[in-house]
C-alpha beads as a LAMMPS data file, in Angstrom:
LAMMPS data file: protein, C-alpha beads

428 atoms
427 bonds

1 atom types
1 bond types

-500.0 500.0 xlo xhi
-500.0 500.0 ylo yhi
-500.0 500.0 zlo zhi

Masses

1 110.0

Atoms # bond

1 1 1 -377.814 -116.589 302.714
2 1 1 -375.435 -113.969 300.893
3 1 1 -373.408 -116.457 297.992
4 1 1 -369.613 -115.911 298.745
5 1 1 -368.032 -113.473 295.708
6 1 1 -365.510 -114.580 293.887
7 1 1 -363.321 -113.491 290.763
8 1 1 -364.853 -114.030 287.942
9 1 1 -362.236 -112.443 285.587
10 1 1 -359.113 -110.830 285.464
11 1 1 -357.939 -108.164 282.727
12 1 1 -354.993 -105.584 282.818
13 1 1 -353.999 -102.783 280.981
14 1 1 -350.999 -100.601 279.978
15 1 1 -350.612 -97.050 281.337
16 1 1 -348.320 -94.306 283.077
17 1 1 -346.796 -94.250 286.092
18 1 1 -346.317 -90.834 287.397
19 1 1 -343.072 -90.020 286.757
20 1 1 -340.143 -91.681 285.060
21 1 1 -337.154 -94.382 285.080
22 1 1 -333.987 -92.972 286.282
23 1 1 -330.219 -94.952 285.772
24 1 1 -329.449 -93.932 289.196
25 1 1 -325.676 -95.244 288.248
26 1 1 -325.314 -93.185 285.054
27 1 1 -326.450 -90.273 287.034
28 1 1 -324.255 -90.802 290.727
29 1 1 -321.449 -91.186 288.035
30 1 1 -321.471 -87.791 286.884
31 1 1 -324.431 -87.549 283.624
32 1 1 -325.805 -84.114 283.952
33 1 1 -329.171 -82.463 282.649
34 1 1 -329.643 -81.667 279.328
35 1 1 -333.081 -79.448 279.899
36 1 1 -335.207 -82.026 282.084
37 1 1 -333.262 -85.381 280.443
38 1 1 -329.906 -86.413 280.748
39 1 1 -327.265 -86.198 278.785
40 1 1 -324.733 -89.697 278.155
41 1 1 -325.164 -93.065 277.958
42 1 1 -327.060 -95.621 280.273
43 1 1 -325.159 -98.077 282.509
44 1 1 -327.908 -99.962 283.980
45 1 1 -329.048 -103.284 282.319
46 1 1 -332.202 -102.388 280.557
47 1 1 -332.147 -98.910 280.022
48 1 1 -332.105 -97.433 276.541
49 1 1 -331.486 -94.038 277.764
50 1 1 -331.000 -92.389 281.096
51 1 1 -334.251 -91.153 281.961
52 1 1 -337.314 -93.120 280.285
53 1 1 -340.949 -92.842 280.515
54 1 1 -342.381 -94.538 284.059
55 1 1 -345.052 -97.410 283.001
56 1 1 -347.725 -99.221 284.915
57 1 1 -350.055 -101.904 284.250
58 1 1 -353.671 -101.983 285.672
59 1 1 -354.552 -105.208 287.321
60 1 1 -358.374 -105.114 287.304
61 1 1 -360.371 -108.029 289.347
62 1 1 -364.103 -108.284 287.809
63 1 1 -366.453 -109.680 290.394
64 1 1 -369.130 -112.374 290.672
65 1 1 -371.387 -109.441 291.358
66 1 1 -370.104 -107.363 288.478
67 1 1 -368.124 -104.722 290.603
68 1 1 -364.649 -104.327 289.804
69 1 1 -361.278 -104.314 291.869
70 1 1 -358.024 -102.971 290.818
71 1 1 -354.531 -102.007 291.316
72 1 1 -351.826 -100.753 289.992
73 1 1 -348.303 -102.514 288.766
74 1 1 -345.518 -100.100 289.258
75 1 1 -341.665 -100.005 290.548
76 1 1 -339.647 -97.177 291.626
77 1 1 -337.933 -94.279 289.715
78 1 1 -334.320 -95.924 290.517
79 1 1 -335.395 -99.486 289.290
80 1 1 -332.237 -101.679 288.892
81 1 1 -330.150 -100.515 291.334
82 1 1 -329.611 -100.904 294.998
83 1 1 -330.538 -104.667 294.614
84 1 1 -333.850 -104.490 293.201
85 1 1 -335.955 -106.160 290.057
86 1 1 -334.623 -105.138 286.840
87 1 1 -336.510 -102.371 284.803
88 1 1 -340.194 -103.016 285.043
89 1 1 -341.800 -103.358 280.880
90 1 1 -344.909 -103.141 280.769
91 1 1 -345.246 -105.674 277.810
92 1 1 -343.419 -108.131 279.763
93 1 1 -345.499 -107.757 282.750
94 1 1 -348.863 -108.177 280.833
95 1 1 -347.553 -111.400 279.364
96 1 1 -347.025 -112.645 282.698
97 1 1 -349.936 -111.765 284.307
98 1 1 -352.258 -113.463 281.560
99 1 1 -350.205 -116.525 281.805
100 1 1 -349.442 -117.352 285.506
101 1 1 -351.528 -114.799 287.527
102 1 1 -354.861 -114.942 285.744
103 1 1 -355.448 -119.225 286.294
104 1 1 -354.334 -118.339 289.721
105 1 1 -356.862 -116.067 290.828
106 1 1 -360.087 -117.010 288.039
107 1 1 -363.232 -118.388 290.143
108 1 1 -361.053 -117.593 293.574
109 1 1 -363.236 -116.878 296.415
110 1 1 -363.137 -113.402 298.601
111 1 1 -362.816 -114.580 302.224
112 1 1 -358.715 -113.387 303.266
113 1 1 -356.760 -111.270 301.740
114 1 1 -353.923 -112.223 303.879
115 1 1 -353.882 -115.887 302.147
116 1 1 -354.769 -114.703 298.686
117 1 1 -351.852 -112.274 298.823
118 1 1 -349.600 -114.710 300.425
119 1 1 -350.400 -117.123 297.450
120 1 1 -349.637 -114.430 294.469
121 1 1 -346.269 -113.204 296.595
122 1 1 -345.117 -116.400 297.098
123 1 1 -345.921 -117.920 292.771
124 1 1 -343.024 -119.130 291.155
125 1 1 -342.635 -119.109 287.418
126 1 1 -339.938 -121.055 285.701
127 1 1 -338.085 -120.697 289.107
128 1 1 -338.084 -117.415 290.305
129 1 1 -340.935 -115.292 291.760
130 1 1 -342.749 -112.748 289.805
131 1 1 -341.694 -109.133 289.461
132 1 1 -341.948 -107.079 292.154
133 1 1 -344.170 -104.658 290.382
134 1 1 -346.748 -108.010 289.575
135 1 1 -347.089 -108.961 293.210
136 1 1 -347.397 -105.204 294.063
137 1 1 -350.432 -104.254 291.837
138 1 1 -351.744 -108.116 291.991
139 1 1 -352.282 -107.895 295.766
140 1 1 -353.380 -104.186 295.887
141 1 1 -356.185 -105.092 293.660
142 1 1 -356.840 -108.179 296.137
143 1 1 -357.045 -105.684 299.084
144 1 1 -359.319 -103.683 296.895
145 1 1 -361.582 -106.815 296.137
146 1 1 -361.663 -108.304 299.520
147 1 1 -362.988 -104.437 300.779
148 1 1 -365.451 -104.530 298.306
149 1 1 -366.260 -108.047 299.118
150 1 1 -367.057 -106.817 302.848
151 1 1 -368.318 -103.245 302.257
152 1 1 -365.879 -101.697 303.938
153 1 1 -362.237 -99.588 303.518
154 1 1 -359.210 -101.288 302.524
155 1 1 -357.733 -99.576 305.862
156 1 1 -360.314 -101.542 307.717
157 1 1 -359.511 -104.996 306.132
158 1 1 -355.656 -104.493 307.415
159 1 1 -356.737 -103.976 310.597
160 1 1 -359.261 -106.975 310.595
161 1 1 -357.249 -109.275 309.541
162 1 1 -353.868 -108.504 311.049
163 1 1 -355.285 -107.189 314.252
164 1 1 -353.317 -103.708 314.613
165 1 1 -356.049 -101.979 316.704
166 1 1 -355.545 -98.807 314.840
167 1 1 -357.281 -96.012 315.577
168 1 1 -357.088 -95.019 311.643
169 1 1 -355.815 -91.507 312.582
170 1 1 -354.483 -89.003 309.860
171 1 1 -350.675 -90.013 309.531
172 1 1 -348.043 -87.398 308.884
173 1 1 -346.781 -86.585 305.098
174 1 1 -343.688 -86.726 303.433
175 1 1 -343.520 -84.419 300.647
176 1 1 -340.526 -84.774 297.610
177 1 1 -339.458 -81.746 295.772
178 1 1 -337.416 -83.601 292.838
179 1 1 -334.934 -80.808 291.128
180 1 1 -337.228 -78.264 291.638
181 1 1 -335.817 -78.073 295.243
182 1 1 -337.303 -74.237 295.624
183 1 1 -340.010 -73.366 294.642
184 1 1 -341.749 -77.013 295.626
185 1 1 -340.545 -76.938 298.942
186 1 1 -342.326 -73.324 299.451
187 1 1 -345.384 -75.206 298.148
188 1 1 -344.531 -77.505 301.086
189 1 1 -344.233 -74.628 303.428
190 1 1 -347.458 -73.161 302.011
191 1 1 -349.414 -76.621 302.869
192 1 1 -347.517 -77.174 305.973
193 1 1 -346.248 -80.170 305.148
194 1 1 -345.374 -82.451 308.190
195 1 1 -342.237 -83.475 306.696
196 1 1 -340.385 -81.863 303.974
197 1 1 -338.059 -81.918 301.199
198 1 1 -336.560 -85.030 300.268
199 1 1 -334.453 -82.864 298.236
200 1 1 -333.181 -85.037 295.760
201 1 1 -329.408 -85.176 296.975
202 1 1 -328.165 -87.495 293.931
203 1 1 -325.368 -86.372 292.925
204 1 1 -322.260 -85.244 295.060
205 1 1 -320.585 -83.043 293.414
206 1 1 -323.426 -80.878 292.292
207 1 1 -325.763 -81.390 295.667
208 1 1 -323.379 -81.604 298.389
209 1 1 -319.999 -79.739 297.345
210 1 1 -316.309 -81.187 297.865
211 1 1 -316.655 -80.391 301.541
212 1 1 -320.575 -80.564 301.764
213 1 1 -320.806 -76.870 301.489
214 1 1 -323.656 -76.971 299.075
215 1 1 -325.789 -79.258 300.945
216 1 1 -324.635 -77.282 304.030
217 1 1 -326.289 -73.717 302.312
218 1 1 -329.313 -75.770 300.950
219 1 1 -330.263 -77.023 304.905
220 1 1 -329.703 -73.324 305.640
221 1 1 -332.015 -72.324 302.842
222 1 1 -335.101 -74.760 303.773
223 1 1 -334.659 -73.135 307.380
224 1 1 -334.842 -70.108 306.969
225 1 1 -337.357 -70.432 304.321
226 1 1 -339.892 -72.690 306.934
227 1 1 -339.132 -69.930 309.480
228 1 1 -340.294 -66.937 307.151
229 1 1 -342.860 -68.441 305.512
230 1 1 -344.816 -70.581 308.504
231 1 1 -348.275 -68.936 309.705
232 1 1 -347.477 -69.691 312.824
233 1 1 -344.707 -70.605 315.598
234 1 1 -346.460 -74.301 316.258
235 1 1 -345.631 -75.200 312.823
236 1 1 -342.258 -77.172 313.083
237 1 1 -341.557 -79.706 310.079
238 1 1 -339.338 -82.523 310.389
239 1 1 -336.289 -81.570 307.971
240 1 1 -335.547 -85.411 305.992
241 1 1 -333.384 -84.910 303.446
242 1 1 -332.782 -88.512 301.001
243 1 1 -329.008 -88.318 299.939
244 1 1 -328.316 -91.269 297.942
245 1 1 -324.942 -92.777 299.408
246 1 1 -323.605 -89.014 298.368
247 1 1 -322.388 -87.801 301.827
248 1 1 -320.362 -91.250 302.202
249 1 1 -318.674 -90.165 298.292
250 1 1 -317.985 -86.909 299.538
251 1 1 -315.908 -88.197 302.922
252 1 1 -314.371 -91.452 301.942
253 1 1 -316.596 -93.752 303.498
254 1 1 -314.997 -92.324 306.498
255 1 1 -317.960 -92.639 309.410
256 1 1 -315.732 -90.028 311.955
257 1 1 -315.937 -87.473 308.818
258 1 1 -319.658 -87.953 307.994
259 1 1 -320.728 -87.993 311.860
260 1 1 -318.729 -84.423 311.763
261 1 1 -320.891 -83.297 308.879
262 1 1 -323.676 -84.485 310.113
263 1 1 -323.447 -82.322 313.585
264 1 1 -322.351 -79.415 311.267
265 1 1 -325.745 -79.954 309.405
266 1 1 -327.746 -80.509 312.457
267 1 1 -326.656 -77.151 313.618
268 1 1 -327.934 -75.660 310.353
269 1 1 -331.079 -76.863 310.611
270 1 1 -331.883 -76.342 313.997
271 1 1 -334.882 -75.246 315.709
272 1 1 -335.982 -78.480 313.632
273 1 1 -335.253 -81.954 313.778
274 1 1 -332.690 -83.379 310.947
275 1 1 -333.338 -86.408 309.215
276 1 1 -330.180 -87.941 306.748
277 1 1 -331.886 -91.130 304.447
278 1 1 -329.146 -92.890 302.974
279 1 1 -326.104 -90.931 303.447
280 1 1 -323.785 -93.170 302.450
281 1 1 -323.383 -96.646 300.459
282 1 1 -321.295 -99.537 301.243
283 1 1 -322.367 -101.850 298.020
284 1 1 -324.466 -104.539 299.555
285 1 1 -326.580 -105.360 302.115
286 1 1 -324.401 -107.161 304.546
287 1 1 -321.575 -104.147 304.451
288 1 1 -324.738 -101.202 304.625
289 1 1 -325.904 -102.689 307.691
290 1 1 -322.436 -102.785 309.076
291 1 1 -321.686 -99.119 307.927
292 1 1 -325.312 -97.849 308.993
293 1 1 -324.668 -99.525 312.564
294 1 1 -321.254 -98.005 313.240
295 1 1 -322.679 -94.336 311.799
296 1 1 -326.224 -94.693 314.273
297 1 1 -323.485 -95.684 317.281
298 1 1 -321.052 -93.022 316.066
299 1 1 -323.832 -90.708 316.670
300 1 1 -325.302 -91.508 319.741
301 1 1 -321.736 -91.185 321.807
302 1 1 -321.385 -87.958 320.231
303 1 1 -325.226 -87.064 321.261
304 1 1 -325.547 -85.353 317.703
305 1 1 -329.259 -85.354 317.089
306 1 1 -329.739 -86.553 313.862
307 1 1 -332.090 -89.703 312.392
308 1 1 -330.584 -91.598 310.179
309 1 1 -332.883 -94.115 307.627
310 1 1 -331.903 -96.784 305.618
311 1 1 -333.230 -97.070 301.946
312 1 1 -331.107 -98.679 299.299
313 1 1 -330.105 -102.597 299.739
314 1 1 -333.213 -102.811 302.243
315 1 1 -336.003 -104.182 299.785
316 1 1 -337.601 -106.895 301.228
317 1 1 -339.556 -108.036 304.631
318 1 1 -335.976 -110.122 305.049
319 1 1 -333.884 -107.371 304.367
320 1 1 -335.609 -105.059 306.787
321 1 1 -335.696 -107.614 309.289
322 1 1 -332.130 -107.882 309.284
323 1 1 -331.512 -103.905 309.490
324 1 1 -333.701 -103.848 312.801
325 1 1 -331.593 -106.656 313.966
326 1 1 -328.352 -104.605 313.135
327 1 1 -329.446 -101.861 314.921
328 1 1 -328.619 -99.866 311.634
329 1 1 -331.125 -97.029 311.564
330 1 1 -334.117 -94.619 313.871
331 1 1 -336.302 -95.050 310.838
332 1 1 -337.067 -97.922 308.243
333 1 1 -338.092 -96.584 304.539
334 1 1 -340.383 -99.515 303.993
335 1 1 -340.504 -98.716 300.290
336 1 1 -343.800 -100.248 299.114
337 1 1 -343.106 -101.355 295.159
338 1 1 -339.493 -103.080 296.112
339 1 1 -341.603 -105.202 298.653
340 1 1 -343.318 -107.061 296.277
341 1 1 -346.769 -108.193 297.479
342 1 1 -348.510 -105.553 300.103
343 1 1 -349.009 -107.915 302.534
344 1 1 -345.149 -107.527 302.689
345 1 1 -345.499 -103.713 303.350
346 1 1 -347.561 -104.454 306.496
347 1 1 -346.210 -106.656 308.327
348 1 1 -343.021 -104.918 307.855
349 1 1 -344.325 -101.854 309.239
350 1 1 -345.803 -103.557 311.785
351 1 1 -342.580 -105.055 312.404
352 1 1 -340.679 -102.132 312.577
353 1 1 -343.034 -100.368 314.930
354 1 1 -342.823 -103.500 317.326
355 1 1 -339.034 -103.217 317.723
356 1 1 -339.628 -99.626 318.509
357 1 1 -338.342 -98.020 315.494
358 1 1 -339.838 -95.379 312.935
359 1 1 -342.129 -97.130 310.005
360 1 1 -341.850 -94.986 307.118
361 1 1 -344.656 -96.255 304.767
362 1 1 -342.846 -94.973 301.335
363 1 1 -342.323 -95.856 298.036
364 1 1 -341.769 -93.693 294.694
365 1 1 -342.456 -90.830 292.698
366 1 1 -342.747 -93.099 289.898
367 1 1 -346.017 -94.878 291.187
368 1 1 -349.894 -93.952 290.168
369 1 1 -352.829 -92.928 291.921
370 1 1 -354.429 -96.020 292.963
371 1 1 -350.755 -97.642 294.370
372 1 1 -350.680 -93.982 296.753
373 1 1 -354.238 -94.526 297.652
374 1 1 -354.090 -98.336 298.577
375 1 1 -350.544 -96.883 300.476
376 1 1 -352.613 -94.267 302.553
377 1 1 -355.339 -97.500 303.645
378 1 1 -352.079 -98.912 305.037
379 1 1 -350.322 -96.174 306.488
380 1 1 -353.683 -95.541 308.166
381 1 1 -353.767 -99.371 309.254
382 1 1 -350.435 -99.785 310.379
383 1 1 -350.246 -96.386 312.216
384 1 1 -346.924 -95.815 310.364
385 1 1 -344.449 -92.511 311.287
386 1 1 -345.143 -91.060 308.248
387 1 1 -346.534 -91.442 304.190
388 1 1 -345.036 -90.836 301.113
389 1 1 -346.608 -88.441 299.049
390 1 1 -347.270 -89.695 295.769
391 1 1 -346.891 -89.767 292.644
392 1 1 -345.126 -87.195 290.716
393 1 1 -343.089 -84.643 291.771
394 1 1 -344.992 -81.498 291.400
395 1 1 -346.089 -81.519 295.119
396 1 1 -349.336 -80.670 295.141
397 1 1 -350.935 -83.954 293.476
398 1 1 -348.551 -86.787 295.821
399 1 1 -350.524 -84.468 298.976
400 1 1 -354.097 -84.125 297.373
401 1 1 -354.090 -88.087 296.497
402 1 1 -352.728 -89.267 299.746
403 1 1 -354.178 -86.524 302.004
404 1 1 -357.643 -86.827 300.628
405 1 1 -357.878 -90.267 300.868
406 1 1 -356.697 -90.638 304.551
407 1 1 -359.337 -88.314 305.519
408 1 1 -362.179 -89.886 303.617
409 1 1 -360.919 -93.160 305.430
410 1 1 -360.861 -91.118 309.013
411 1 1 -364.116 -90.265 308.235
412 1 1 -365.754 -93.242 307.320
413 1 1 -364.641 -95.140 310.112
414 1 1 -365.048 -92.840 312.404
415 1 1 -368.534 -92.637 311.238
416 1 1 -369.013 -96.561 311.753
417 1 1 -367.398 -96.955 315.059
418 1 1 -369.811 -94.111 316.243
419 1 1 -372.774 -96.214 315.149
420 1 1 -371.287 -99.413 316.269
421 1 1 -371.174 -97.861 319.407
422 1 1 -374.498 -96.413 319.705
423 1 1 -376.148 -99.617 318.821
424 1 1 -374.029 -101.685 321.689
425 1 1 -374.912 -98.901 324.444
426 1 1 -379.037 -99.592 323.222
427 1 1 -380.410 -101.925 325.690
428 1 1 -381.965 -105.081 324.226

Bonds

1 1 1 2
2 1 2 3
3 1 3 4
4 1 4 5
5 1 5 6
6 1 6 7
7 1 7 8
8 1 8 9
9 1 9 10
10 1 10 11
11 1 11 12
12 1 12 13
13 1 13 14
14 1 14 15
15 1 15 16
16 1 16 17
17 1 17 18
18 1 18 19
19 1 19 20
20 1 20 21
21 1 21 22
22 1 22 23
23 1 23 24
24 1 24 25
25 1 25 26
26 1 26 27
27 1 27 28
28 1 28 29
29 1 29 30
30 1 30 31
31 1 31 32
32 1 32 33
33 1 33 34
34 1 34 35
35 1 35 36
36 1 36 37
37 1 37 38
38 1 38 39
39 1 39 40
40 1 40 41
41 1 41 42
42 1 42 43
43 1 43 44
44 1 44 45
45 1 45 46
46 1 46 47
47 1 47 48
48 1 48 49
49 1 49 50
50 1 50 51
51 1 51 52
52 1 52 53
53 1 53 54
54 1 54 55
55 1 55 56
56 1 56 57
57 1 57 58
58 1 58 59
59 1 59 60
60 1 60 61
61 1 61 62
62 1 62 63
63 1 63 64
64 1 64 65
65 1 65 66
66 1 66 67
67 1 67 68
68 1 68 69
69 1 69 70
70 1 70 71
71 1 71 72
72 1 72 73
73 1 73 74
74 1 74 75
75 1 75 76
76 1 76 77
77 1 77 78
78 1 78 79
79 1 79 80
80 1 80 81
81 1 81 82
82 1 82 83
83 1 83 84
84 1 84 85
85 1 85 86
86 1 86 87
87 1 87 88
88 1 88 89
89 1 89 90
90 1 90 91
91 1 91 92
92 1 92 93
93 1 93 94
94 1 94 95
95 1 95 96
96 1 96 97
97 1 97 98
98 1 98 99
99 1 99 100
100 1 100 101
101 1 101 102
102 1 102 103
103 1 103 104
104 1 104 105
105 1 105 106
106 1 106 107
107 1 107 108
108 1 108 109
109 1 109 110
110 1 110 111
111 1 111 112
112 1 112 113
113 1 113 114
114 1 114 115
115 1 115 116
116 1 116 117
117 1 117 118
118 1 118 119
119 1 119 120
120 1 120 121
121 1 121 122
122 1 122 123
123 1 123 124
124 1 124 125
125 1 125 126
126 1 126 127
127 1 127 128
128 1 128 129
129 1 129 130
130 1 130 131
131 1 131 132
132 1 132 133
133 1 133 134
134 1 134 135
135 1 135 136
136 1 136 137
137 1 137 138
138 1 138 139
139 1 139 140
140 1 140 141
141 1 141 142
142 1 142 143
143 1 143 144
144 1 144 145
145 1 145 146
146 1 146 147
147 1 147 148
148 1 148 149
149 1 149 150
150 1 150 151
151 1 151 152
152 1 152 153
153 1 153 154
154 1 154 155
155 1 155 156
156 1 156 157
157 1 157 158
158 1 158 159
159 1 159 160
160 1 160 161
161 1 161 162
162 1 162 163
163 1 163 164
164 1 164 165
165 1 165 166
166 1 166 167
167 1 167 168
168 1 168 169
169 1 169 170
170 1 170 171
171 1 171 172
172 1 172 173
173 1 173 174
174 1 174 175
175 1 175 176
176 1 176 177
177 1 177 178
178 1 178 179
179 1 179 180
180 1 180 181
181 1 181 182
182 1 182 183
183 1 183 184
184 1 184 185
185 1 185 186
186 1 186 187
187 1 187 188
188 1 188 189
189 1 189 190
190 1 190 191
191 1 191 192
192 1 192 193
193 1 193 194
194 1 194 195
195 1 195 196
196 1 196 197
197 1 197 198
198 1 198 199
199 1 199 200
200 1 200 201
201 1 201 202
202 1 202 203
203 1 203 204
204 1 204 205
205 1 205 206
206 1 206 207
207 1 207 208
208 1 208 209
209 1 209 210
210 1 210 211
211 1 211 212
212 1 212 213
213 1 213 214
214 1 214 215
215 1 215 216
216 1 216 217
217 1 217 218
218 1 218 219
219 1 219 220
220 1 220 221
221 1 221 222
222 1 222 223
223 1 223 224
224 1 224 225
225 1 225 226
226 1 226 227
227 1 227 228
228 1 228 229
229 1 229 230
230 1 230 231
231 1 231 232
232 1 232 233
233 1 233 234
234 1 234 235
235 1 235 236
236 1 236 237
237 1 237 238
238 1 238 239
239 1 239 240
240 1 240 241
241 1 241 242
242 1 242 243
243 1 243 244
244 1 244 245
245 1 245 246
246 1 246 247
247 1 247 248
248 1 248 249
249 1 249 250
250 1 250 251
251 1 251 252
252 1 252 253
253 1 253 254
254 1 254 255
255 1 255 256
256 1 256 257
257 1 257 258
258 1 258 259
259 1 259 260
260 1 260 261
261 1 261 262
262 1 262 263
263 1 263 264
264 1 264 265
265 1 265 266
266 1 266 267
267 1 267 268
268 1 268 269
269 1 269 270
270 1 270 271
271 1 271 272
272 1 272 273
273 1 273 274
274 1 274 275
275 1 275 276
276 1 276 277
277 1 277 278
278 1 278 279
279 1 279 280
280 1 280 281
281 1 281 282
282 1 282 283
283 1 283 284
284 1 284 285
285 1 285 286
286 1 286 287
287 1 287 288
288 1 288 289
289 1 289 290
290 1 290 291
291 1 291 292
292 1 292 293
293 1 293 294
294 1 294 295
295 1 295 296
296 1 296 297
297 1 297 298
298 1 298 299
299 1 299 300
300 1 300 301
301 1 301 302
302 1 302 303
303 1 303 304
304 1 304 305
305 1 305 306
306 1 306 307
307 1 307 308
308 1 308 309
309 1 309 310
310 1 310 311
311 1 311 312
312 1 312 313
313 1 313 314
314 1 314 315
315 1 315 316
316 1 316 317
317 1 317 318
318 1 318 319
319 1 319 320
320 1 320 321
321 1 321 322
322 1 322 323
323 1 323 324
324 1 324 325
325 1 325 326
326 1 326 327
327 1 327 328
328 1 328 329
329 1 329 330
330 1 330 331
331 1 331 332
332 1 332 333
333 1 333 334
334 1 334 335
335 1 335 336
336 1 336 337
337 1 337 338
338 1 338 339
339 1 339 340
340 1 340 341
341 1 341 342
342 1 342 343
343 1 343 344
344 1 344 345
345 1 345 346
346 1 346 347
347 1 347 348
348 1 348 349
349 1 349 350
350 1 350 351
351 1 351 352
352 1 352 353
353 1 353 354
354 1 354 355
355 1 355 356
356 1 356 357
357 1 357 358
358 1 358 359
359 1 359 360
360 1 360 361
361 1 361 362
362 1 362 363
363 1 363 364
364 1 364 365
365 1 365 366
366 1 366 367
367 1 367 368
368 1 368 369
369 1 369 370
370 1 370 371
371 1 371 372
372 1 372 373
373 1 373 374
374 1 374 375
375 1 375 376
376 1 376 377
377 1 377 378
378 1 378 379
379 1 379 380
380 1 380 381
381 1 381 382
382 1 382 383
383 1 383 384
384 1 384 385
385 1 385 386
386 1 386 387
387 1 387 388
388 1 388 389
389 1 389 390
390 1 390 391
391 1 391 392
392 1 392 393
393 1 393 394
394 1 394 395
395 1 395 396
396 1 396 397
397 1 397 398
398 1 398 399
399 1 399 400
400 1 400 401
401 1 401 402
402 1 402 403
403 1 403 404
404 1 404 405
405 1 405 406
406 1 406 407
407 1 407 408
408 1 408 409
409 1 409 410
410 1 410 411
411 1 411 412
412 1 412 413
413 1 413 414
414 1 414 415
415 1 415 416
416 1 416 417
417 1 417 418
418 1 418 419
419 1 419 420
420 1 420 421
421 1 421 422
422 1 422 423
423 1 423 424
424 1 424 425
425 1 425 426
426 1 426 427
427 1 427 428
């Protein structure tokens, strides 16, 4: 009889996360670059200056059997705003861990990940519930340990256990360009990215122009550029541009005047599809539904062809629930580190996919490696619309990490279903 594993330890460490802490309100509110930093003062509780190191903390599970399990404990470049956790410290995190997380979890068996991630998501200390960016690298390194537990994937522990019937195919990439929106997105080009830029659209008067002439030429620019540069005519990227509530501070909040814009930019961009995330902020959740709604049907009596996804004030498994229910978006960021626990991450993508929306398994430049590899498993799992990838912003890394492990997990399970099914078609 094989003895059940269980956790025999847990440790963490400090590191990096792969890019750094923006003060997203400092910068929409006009602080400009100063080489790669910022120049001005921070208006975001917790911030000492503008743009600060990322950080991450290791969460590493040591088995009964002496293997070890990890994760990572991260939160997104734009932490503090939009609703979320407040700056993630790594100090403060490790403190944590060691006192509430490590009792939890010590001499725990390995038989569901689903409950032991369910149980670390749902801890309360002095009467809240644990960072974000705990219960995010906490239950990736459960996933991890309950894989290794069962010799097999991550990928194929989601689809155990929540019963998704995935085919594990390759999903499509999302590729970010940060401020080096040129050169990165000919990388992208290069690569033939599935879906490209992001662009980094965070500031309005710089990125989209009193009138939205800027963004307008930039649209133009990645068009022309995927049409001169592409090996072929089958190569046709989806064109998703993230705009951080900028369109909306360019036209007053004024959904006839962005839907305008919008066609204008669809236009632009055609042959290829246009996708707007975030084009405009209404200050909480309740009003961003509202505004996203009225925008989506705005657009769909005027038949302009552009997807619209909602980001900012959508952070939780609630929060997206409610956005599907307003009808406020084609496509759900389901932005992995502002979810908390992973567990949270699937089922909202599986949620999202039921209701016949786009799942966008995403998340930040400011994450690690491990937190974009555990993110392809589920991607794979959840047979989201597209990936994130990540970390960093240089290009090439984010689509190595992700891309390389999503085929290693194609691979392998290929490889086992086509054994499984050899040995069922052997006659006994």
């Amino acid at each position: 009889m094989v003895q059940e594993l269980v956790i025999s330890d847990v440790l963490c460490t400090a590191g990096q996360a792969g890019f750094f802490f923006d003060d997203q309100m400092a910068i929409r509110h006009g602080a400009g670059h100063e080489g790669f930093d910022y120049q001005g003062l921070p208006e975001t509780p917790g911030f000492e200056r503008i743009r600060q190191p990322g950080e991450s903390v290791s969460v590493l599970l040591v088995l009964s059997d002496g293997d070890v399990a990890f994760g990572d404990c991260v939160a997104v470049q734009y932490s503090g705003a939009g609703g979320r956790d407040p700056l993630f410290r790594a100090s403060e995190i490790l403190a944590t861990i060691d006192e509430f997380v490590r009792p939890l979890l010590v001499g725990v068996g390995l038989t569901s990940f689903r409950d032991l991630a369910r149980q670390v998501d749902d801890l309360v200390m002095n009467g809240q519930r644990l960072h974000t960016a705990i219960r995010y690298g906490v239950t990736q390194a459960l996933l991890d340990a309950v894989a290794r537990a069962r010799r097999i994937t991550m990928a194929e522990v989601i689809r155990d256990e929540y019963e998704t019937q995935s085919q594990m195919a390759v999903v499509p990439i999302f590729a970010q360009s940060g401020d080096d929106r040129y050169d990165n997105v000919e990388k992208m080009i290069l690569r033939q990215v599935a879906v490209l830029p992001h662009g980094l659209i965070n500031n309005a008067v710089t990125k989209v122009g009193t009138n939205g002439e800027i963004l307008t030429e930039y649209v133009k620019w990645v068009r022309d550029r995927v049409l001169s540069l592409r090996v072929n005519s089958h190569y046709q990227p989806l064109l998703h541009f993230d705009c951080y509530g900028t369109i909306g501070e360019v036209f007053g909040g004024d959904v006839s005047r962005i839907a305008d814009f919008l066609l204008s930019l669809s236009h632009v961009a055609a042959p290829l599809q246009l996708r707007i995330e975030h084009p405009l902020d209404a200050g909480s959740r309740d009003a961003q539904i509202e505004a996203m709604a009225q925008l989506r049907r705005e657009l769909a009596q005027r038949h302009i062809n552009v997807e619209l996804v909602v980001d900012e004030w959508c952070n939780t498994l609630e929060d997206i629930e409610a956005f599907v229910a307003g009808q406020s978006a084609d496509v759900i960021h389901v932005k992995m580190p502002d979810l908390g626990g992973v567990n949270n991450t699937i089922e909202a993508l599986l949620f999202v996919r039921a209701h016949g929306l786009k799942a966008y398994c995403g998340g930040s430049c400011n994450e690690t490696e491990r937190s974009a590899q555990v993110s392809a498993h589920i991607a794979m799992a959840c047979e989201a619309n597209q990936v994130l990838a990540k970390p960093g912003m240089g290009v090439d890394e984010g689509l190595q990490i992700v891309g390389n492990e999503m085929n290693r997990v194609a691979t392998l399970t290929a490889a086992r279903a086509h054994v499984s099914a050899l040995v069922s078609d052997t006659p006994s």
